[in-house]
C-alpha positions in Angstrom: 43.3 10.6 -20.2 40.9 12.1 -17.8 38.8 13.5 -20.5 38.2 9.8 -22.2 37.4 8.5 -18.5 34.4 10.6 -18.3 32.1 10.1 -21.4 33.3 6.6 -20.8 31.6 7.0 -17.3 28.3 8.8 -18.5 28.0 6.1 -21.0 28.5 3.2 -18.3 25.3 5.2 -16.3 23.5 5.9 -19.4 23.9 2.0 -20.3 22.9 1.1 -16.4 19.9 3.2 -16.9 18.8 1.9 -20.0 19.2 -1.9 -18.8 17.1 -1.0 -15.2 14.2 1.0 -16.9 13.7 -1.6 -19.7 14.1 -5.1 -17.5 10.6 -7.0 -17.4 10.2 -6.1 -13.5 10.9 -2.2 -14.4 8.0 -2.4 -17.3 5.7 -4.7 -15.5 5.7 -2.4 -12.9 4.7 0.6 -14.6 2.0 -1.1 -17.0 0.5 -2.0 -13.8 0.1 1.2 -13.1 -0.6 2.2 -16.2 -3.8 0.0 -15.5 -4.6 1.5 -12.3 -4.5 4.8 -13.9 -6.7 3.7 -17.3 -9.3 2.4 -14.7 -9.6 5.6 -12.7 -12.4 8.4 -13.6 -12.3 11.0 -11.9 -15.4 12.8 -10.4 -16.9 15.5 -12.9 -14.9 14.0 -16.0 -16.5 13.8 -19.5 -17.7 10.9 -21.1 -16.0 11.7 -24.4 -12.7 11.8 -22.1 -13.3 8.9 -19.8 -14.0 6.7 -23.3 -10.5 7.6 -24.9 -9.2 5.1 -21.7 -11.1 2.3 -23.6 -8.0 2.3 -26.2 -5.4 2.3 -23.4 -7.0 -0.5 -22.0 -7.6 -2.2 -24.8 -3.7 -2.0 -25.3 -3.1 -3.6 -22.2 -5.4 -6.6 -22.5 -4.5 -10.0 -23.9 -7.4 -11.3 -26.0 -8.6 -13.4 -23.3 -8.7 -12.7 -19.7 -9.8 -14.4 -16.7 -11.1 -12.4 -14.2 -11.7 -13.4 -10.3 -13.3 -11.0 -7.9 -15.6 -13.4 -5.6 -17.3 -10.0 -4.3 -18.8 -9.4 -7.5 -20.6 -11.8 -9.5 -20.5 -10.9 -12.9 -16.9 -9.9 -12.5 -15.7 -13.7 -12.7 -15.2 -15.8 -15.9 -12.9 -15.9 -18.5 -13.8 -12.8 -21.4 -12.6 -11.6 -24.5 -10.7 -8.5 -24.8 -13.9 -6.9 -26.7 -16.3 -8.4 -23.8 -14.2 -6.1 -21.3 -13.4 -2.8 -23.7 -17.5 -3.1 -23.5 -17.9 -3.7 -20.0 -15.2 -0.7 -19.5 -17.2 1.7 -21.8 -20.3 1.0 -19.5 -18.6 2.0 -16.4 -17.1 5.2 -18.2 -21.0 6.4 -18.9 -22.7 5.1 -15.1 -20.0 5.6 -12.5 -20.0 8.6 -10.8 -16.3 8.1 -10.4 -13.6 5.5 -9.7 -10.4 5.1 -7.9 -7.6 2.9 -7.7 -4.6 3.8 -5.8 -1.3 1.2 -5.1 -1.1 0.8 -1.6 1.8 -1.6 -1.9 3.7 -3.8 -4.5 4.2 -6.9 -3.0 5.6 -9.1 -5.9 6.9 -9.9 -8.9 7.5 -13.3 -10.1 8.5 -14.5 -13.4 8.2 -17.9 -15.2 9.3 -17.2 -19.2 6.8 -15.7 -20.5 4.3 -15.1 -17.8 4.4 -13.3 -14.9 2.3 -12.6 -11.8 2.6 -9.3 -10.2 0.9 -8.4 -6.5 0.0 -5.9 -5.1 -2.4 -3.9 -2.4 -5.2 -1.5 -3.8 -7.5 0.8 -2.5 -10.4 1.0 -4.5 -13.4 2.6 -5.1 -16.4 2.3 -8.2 -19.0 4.6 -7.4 -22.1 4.2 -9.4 -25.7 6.7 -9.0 -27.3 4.2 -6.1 -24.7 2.1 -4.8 -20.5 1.1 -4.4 -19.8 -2.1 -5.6 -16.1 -1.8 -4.6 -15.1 -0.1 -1.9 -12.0 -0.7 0.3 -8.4 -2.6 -0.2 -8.1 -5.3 -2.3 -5.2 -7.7 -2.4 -4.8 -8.2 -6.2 -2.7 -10.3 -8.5 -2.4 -9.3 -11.9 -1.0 -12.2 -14.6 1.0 -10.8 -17.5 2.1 -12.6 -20.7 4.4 -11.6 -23.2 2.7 -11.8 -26.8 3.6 -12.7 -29.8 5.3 -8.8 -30.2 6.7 -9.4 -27.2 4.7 -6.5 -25.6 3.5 -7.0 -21.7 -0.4 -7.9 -21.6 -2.6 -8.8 -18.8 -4.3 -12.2 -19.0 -5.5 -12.7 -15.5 -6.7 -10.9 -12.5 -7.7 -11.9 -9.0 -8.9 -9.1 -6.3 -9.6 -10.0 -2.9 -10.9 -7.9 -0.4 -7.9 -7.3 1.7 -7.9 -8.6 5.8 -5.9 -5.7 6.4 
């Protein structure tokens, strides 16, 4: 008897596991990430390196998004997926380096198929002659579930934080 209570056990944790690491909060929360990560280049990195994150990107992107970052200009609008895998391939040739670190996940809320997921940043784009970004940002990413049912952000809004 004891020996069928414990694969029935690691089976039950297993199972637990399984259903924590692939709810939509669990994956949200690591694609977010997973952007914060794509967008950082580090100081000294290659070009031909820093331009492989254009396809990680590009896999996290819905076809449109709409962008909202009243501190720069051209940063606001709503733009094709390809507009932004451009706009990312720019900044992977002219900044000097770029950081984005989570400060704090705020929230996650869900409606269906959309979700909006907050957090605190603290960011930095250098470029040869000046730092457009610089500081924490309050940011709220929207996700949308596509047709394959993958994760895909469709919105962002960064604010520069009062903190």
């Amino acid at each position: 008897m004891k020996r069928a209570v414990m694969p029935l056990v690691v089976l039950a944790l297993l199972s637990a596991l399984a259903f924590w690491w692939f709810s939509p909060v669990q994956v949200l929360k690591r694609r977010t990430h997973l952007l914060l990560e794509t967008l950082t280049l580090e100081s000294g990195s290659g070009v031909a390196g820093r331009q492989l994150a254009s396809y990680t990107l590009n896999a996290l992107l819905a076809e449109e998004v709409e962008l909202s970052a009243p501190s720069i200009h051209e940063a606001n609008g709503t733009f094709e997926r390809s507009e932004l895998e451009s706009s990312f391939s720019w900044l992977c040739k002219q900044a000097r380096q770029t950081r984005f670190d989570l400060e704090k996940m705020r929230s996650i809320r869900m409606t269906g198929d959309r979700a909006e997921v907050s957090f605190s940043v603290t960011a930095l784009v250098e470029l040869s002659n000046h730092r457009p970004v610089d500081g924490l940002y309050d940011v709220t990413c929207v996700w949308e579930l596509d047709e394959d049912q993958t994760w895909r952000m469709a919105g962002a809004e960064w604010l520069q934080s009062a903190e």
